[in-house]
N, C-alpha and C positions, 0 to 999 in steps of 0.2 A: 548768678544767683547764689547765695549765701548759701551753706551746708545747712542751715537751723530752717528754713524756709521749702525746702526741696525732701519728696519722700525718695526723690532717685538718686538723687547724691546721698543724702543721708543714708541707703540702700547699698549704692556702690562704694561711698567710704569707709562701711561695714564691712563690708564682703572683702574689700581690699584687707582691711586692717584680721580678720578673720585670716584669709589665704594668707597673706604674709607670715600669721604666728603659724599658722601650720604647717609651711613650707619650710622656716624656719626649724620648728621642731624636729619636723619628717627628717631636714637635710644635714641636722647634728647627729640626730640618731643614727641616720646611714652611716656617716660619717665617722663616727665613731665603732660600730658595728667592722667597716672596712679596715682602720687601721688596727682595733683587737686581732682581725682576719691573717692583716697582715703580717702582725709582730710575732702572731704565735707561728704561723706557716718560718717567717724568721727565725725563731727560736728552732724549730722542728727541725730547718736545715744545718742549724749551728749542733743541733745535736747529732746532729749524722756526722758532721765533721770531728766530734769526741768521738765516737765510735771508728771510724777510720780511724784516728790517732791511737784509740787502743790497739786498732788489728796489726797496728806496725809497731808499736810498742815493745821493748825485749829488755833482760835485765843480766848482765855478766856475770862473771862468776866472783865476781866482786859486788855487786848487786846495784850496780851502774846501770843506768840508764839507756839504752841502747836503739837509735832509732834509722831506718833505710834512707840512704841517698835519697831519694824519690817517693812522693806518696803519689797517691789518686787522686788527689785534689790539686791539680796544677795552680791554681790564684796562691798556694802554699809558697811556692818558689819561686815569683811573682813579687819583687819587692815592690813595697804599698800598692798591694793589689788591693788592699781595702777588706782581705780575710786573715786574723794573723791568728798564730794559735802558741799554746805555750803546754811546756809539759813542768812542771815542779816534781822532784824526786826530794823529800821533806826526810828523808834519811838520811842520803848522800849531801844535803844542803844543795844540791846541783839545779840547773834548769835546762829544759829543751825549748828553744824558738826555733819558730818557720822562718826561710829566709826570707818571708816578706817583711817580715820586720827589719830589714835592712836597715839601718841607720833610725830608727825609732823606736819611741820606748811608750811602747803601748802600756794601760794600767791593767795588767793582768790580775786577779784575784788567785790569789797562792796558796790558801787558807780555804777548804773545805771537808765536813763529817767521810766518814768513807758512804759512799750506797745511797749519797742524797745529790741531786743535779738544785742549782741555783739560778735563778734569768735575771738578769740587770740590766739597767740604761747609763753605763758608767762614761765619765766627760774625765778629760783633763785636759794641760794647753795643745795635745797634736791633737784633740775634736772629738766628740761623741761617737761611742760605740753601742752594738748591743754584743751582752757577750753571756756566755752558757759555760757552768763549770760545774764539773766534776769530780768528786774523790772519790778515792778506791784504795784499798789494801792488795798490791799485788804479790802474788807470787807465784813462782818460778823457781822447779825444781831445789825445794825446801830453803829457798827463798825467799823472802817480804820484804816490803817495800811500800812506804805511803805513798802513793802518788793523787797528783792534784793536776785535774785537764782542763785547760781553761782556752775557749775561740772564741776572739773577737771581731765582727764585723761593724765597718764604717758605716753609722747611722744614716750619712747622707742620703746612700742609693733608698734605703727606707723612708728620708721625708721624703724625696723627689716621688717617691712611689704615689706619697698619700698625697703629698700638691698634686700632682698630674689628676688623681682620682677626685680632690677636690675641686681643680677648675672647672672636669667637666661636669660632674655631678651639679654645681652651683650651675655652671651657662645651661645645662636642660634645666633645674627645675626652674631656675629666673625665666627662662623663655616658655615655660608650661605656665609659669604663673601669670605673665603678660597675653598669653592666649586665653588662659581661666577669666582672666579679667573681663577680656573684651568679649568674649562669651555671655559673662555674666550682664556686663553692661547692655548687649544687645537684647539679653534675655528680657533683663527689669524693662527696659524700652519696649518690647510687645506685652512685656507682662501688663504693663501701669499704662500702656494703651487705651483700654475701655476708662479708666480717670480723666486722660486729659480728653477725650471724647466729652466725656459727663460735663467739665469742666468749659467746652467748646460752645456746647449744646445751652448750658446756664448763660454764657456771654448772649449768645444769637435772641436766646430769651429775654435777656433784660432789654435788648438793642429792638424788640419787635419781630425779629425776622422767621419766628415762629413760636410756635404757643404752649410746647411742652416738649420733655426730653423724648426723641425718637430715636427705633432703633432696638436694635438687640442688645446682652450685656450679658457678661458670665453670670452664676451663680450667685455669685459674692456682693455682687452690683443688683441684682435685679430688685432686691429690696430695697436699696436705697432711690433707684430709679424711681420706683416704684410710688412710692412714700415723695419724691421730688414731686412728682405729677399729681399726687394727691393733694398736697400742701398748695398748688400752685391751681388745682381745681377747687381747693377750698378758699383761696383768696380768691379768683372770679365770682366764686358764688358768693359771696363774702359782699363782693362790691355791688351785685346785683340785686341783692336782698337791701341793702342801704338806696339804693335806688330808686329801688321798688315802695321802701318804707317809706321812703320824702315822696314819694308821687302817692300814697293811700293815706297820707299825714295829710297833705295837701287836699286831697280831695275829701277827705271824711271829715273834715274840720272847716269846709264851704257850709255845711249845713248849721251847725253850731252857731257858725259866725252869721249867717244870714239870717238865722232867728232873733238875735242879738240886735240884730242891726235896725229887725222890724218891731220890735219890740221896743225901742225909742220913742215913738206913738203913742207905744200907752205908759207912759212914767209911774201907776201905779202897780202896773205887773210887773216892772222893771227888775225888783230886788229877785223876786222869785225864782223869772225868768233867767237871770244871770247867774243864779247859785244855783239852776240844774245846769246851763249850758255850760259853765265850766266843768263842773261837775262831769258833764259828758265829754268836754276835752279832755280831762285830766286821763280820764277813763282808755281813749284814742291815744294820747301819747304816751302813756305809761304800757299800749298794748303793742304801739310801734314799735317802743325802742327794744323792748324785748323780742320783737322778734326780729328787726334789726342786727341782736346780738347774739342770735342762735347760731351756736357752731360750725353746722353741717354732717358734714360727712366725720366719722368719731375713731376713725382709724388710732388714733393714737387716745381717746378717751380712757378713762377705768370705766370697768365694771360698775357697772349701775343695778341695786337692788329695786326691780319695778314694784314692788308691791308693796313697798312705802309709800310713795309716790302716787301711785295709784288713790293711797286711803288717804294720801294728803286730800287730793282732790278730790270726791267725794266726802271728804267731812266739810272742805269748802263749799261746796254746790249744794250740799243740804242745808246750810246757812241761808245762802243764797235766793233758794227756793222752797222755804222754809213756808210757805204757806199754799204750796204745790203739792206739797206733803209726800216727796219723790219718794220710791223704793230703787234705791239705786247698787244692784249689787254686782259684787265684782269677784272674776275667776280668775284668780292668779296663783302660780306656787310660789311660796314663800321662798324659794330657795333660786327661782328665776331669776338669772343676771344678765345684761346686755349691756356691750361697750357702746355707752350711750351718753353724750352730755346731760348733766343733769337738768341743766337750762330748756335745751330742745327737748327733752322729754314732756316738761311740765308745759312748756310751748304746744307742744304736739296732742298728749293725752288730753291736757284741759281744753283746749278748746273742741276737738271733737265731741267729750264728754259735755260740754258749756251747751254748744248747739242740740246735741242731745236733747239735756234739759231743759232748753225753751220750748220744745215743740213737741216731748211726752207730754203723755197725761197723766200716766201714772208709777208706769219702771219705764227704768234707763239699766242694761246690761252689760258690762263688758268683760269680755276677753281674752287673756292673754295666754299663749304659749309658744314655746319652740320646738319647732320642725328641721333636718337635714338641711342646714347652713342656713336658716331662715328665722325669723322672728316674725310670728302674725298675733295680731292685734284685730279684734271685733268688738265695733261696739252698734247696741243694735236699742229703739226705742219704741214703744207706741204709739208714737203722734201720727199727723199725716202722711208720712214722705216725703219724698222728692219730688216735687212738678217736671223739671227741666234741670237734666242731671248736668248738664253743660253748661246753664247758665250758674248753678248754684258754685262753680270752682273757676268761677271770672271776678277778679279785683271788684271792688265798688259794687256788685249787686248782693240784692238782700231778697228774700223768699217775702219776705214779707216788712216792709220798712217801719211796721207801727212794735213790733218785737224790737225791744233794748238790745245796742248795741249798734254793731258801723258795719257790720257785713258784708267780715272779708275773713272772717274764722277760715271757713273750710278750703278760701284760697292759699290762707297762709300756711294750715298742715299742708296741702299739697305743695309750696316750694321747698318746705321742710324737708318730707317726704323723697321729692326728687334729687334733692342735696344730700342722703343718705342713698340715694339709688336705690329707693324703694320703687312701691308701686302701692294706688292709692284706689280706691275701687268704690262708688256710689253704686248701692241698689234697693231695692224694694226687699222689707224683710220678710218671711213667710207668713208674719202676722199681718201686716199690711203697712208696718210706719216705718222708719229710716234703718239702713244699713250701712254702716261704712266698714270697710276692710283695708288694713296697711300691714305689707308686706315690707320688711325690713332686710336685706342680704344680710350675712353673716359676716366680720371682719375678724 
């Protein structure tokens, strides 16, 4: 699987390339840290080695140089012991070497202020030293003398110091960083766990083998599970509402058609006959397809101001029943919003309000407020009532067949309704004529 395709490669090539530069960093700076450690601890020993050289140090009564058979520091007498030291007498022209310097000519520094020490990394063709020198003004019984202390030590045993500190510094932190890795790599693997689950669960789905993501999920995931099962209950409902709408297309458009058909009989009622019953099909399928195309559930809808919408409808139905002479009034606050398709609202409100107003007499009321994660809607009328609260919320039946329209209004809020996982509620109002109640959850 390609790096650009993978969030765990893409993850572990991070983290690799991340630990590398750090380890990288970390292990220069040690690195460097250690051999500073080292050179100065070097220098600090080459300094003790001038001060030994001073304590044996003497001057004649000629103001010669005068130094013991034997010092304290044996590597001194030690030819290329790898310590060599030098004394410069810059008044006598004279010098004093250790006899490690046996047969070599180390690059002594012979030139220094009195009362100042100097550190160097000096090279010539016998090899790299470090070396520490000294001037001084001595004197001895009303005697002076320049002299200039200069020890060199063979640089070798100092890189061998810092290779050896380097190999193993590099082999733990390489094998810290091949541990970190496979750590990390293990980690991202239980981490990105509940994904390829998610991921498992969409296959099994598309394939049949079950009908929505189950299962538990971090934090991080739950909303997207969440919202997965919502999408995938809004395409069933989706499919069952076009189902529903070609089986009430079907069946409300038998009556149309069948008037049409008797109506062939009489060729002089023909014209009329046919410009209402279209007229009443157009009516039928212009009320299917819409509610065919209601949303549902609005989980991801905006904010819907209801009380536009509201007065849409109501300015419409006083058109409508305009010789009904409706008081149709409405309780909304202006400032009420619910994450509602605009569609299914006007699906939903109108036609409730629609049946309303076939079957007052004189007001139609509605409405609207929110309650603790709830949205309720009331609208309530004058007419009759309800006969048979059960038969009025079944496809294809109508209260009364000689009232305009195909009478499946209050069917169709209620799949609405249940595709918002409302709840839809037929009763008797306390004046005596229709009540309806839709409870909305909150999203």
């Amino acid at each position: 699987m390609r790096f650009g395709n993978s969030i765990r490669a893409r993850l572990v090539l991070g983290a690799a390339v991340v630990l590398l530069a750090f380890l990288a960093g970390a292990g220069l700076a040690v690195q460097r840290a250690h051999a500073d450690s080292v050179r100065a601890a070097r220098f600090a020993k080459l300094q003790s080695t001038v001060y030994l050289l001073m304590a044996g140090a003497e001057l004649d009564a000629k103001g010669s140089l005068v130094m013991p058979a034997a010092l304290a520091e044996p590597r001194l007498s030690l030819p290329a012991s790898g310590l060599y030291a030098n004394i410069a007498n810059l008044d006598k022209a004279e010098e004093w070497q250790s006899g490690s310097t046996l047969g070599l000519n180390p690059p002594f520094l012979r030139q220094q202020a009195a009362g100042q020490w100097r550190y160097d990394s000096l090279s010539d063709t016998s090899g790299q030293f470090l070396a520490a020198t000294y001037g001084v003004t001595w004197a001895e019984q009303a005697r002076s003398s320049a002299l200039v202390f200069s020890v060199l030590e063979d640089q070798r045993e100092f890189d061998r110091e810092l290779g050896a500190f380097a190999r193993t510094m590099w082999g733990w932190l390489g094998g810290a960083g091949v541990l970190l890795l496979l750590a990390q790599t293990l980690l991202l693997g239980w981490g990105l766990a509940p994904l390829r689950r998610v991921a498992q669960a969409l296959r099994r789905i598309e394939q049949g083998e079950q009908t929505k993501v189950e299962g538990r999920y971090p934090t991080e995931l739950a909303g997207l599970t969440d919202n997965l099962n919502t999408l995938i209950d809004q395409q069933r409902a989706r499919q069952t509402r076009y189902k529903d709408a070609l089986d009430d297309l079907a069946h409300s458009l038998k009556t149309p058609l069948a008037v049409l058909r008797s109506s062939l009989d009489e060729p002089e009622h023909l014209p009329a006959v046919v410009a209402q019953q279209v007229s009443r099909m157009d009516g039928i399928v212009q009320h299917q397809l819409g509610r065919a195309g209601a949303s549902g559930a609005a989980r991801f809808a905006p904010l819907l101001a209801l009380a536009p919408v509201l007065a849409r409808i109501r300015d419409s139905l006083a058109k409508v029943y305009v010789d009904k002479g409706l008081n149709i009034a409405v309780d909304c606050p202006a400032d009420l919003s619910w994450r509602l398709d605009e569609g299914d609202a006007f699906e939903m409100l109108g036609n409730v309000l629609d049946n309303a107003a076939k079957w007052a007499r004189h007001d139609v009321s509605v409405r609207v407020w929110r309650e603790p994660q709830r949205l309720c809607i009331r609208v309530v009328d004058d007419g009759p009532g309800f006969g048979d609260l059960q038969a009025v919320l079944q496809r294809h039946v109508r209260l009364d067949e000689q009232v305009p329209g195909h009478g499946i209004g209050l069917a169709v809020v209620k799949d609405l309704v249940a595709s918002h996982q409302g709840e839809l509620t037929l009763s008797q109002a306390p004046s005596g004529g229709a009540q309806v109640d839709i409870v909305l959850p909150g999203n």
